[in-house]
N, C-alpha and C positions, 0 to 999 in steps of 0.2 A: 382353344388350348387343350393338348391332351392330358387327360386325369395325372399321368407322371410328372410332366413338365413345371403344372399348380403345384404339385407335390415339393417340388423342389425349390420353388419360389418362394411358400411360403418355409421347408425347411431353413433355406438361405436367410431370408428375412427371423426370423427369430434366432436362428445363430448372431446375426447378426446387433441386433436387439441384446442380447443376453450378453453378447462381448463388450460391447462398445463401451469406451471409458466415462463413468461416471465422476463429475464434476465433485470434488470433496469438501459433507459440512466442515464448513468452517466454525466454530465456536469460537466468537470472540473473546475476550476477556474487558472491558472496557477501562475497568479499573487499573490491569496490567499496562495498558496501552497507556493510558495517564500518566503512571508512575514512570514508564519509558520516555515517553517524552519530554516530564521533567526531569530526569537522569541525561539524556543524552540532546535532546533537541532545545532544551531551554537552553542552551550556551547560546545559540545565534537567533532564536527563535522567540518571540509572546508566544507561552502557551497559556491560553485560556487567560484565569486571574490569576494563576499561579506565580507565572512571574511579569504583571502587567505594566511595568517601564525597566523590562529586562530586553534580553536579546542586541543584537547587531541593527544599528537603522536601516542599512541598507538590505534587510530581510525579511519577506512578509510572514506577521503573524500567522499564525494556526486559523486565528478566526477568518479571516480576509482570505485562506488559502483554501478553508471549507465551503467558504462564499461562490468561489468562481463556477461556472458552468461547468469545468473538466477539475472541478476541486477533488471530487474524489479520484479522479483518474490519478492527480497529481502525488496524492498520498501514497495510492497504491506503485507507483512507481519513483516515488521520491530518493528511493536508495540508488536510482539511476540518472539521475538529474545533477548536474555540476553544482555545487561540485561535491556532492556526498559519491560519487564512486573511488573520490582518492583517499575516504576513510571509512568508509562503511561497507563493512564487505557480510556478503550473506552466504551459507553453507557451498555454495558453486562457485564463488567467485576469484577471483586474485586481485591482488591490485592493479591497475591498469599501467602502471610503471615502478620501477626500480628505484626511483629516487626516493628519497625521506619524504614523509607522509605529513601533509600542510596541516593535520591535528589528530588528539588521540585515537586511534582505530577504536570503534567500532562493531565489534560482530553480532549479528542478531540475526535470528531464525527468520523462516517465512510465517510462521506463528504471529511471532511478534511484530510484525510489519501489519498482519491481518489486524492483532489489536491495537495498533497505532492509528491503522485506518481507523478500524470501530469508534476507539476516544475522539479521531479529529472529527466523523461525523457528528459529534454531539455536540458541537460546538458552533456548528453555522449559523451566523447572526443574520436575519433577513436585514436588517439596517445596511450591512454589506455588500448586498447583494449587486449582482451589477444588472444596470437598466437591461430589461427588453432590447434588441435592436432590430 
């Protein structure tokens, strides 16, 4: 390879390096996330012992949701899971239709979603967990 060609390889590569979008800390708040989801997620939800024979039966607790194998995926995307997109809307979002909203909206940052995750991960009961398979 000639001396210019290296030259430009490794220019490109650390252009490249030095642009690339770096992934942003997140600073949890774990406490914030707490107080969230007993404000808005204990109506249909067990969180934690806060509200431990509250919530909807046909909705799985906090704990049992931090349990699962894709537990934390589920958190992190829970505002898109049916049916929190027909009230919970995040800085980008709209409502996904025009009719009256099946309970009270909802708006909350991607902050706040990050500390919702944060508080459900502290919550995983191994007694929960589900077997090996």
């Amino acid at each position: 390879m000639k001396p210019a060609t290296l030259v430009r390889w490794v220019t490109a590569f650390w252009l490249v390096w030095l642009i690339w979008p770096v992934p942003r800390a997140v600073a949890v708040d774990i406490d914030k996330g707490r107080l969230l989801a007993q404000k808005h997620c204990a109506v249909c939800h067990v969180v934690g012992k806060f509200n431990k024979f509250g919530g909807i039966g046909s909705t799985p607790s906090f704990q049992l949701l931090a349990s699962l194998r894709d537990g934390v995926e589920r958190f992190q995307s829970f505002y898109a899971r049916r049916p929190h997109p027909s009230f919970i809307f995040l800085p980008d979002q709209q409502p996904p239709t025009k009719l009256p909203l099946n309970a009270p909206p909802i708006q909350l940052t991607y902050e706040q979603v990050d500390d919702i995750v944060g508080f459900a991960k502290t919550l995983k009961d191994p007694r929960l967990a589900e077997p090996p398979q």
